[in-house]
Every structure is written in structure tokens, then in C-alpha cells.
N, C-alpha and C positions, 0 to 999 in steps of 0.2 A: 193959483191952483184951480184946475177943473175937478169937481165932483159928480159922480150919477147916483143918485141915491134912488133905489130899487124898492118898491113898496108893495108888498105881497099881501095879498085878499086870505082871510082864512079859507083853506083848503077844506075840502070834503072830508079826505084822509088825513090828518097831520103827522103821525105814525109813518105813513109815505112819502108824505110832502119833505118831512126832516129827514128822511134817510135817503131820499136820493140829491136833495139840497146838498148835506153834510161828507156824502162820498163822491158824488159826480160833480153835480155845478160847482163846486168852488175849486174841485181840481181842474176842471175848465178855466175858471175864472184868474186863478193862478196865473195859467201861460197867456194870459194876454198881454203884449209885447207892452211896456210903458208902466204899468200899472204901476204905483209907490205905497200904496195900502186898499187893504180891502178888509172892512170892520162889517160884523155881523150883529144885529140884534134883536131879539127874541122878547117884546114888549110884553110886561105883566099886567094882569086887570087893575086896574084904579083903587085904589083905596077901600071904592063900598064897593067893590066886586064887578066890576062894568069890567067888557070884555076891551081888551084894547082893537084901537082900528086894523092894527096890520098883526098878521102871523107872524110879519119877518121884516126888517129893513137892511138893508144890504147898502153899504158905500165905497164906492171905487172911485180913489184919487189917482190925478193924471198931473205933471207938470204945468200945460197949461189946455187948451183947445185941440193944437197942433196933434200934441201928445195923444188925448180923447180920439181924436179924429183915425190917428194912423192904426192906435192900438185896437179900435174897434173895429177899424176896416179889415183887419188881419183875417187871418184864417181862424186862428185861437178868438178870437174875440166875436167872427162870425159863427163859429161852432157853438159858444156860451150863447151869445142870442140863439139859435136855432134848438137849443136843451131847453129852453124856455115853456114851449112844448109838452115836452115829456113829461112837465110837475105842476107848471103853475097855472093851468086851465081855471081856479079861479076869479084869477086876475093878476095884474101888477099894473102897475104905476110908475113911470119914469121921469125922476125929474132932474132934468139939467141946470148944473149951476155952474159956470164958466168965470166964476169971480168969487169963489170961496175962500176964506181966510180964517185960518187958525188966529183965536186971541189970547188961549191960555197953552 
């Protein structure tokens, strides 16, 4: 299985950041041709109150590379990169794993 997992910088507005996340990007993210899951996660602060590193982690599984490759080259999949823009001005982080394996 290929993974992108999506690491999002806390945003200036989070109030904005989550509501156009929650209504637009993921209904982007949705019509990307290939896609087999897309899990969302909203990190809480640590135990003594530390803030967690990301606002948001986002993971998009692909069958395998092939898969990764077609579905992001699409239209859908280039419209979701290009919404990237619109929200996530304080950063994100993209990290590719092309050899991901569920163990439980």
C-alpha cells in the first residue's frame, strides 16, 4: 500500500482552517480517482498541556505507487493540491510512504 500522510502547521485562524478543511478539502479529496481511505486527525495537547505539533494529520491510502501516481495526476487530485492554498498558508508537510503495511 502507498500512503501520503498530510501534516498541517497550526493555522492563524483554526475556526477557518476547520471549516473550510471539513467542507471543501475533503470533498475534493474524496473524488480523487484510486483513493481506498482517507483518515483525518485532530492531535490533542500532551498530557501536561503542550500543544501538539500539527493542527491536523490527514492520510491518503493508494493500492500501491501506480495508484498514488494516476490518482494525483488527475484533475480531482490536482484541484485538492491546488485548495492547498486557499487554507493551509501556514504550512504542511508531505510525507511519502510507498511501502506502508497495516499490522493490526
Amino acid at each position: 500500500m502507498f500512503a501520503l500522510t498530510v501534516l498541517y502547521d497550526h493555522p492563524t485562524d483554526p475556526a477557518a482552517f476547520d471549516a473550510h478543511y471539513d467542507s471543501t478539502h475533503t470533498a475534493l479529496a474524496r473524488d480523487i480517482p484510486n483513493l481506498r481511505r482517507l483518515t483525518v486527525a485532530r492531535p490533542a495537547p500532551a498530557p501536561d498541556g503542550t500543544r501538539p505539533a500539527w493542527h491536523l494529520i490527514a492520510t491518503l491510502e493508494f493500492e500501491d505507487q501506480a495508484a498514488f501516481d494516476a490518482g494525483m495526476g488527475s484533475p480531482q487530485g490536482q484541484a485538492t493540491v491546488a485548495d492547498l492554498a486557499n487554507f493551509a498558508g501556514a504550512g504542511v508537510t508531505l510525507v511519502p510512504s510507498p511501502d506502508t503495511r497495516r499490522i493490526v
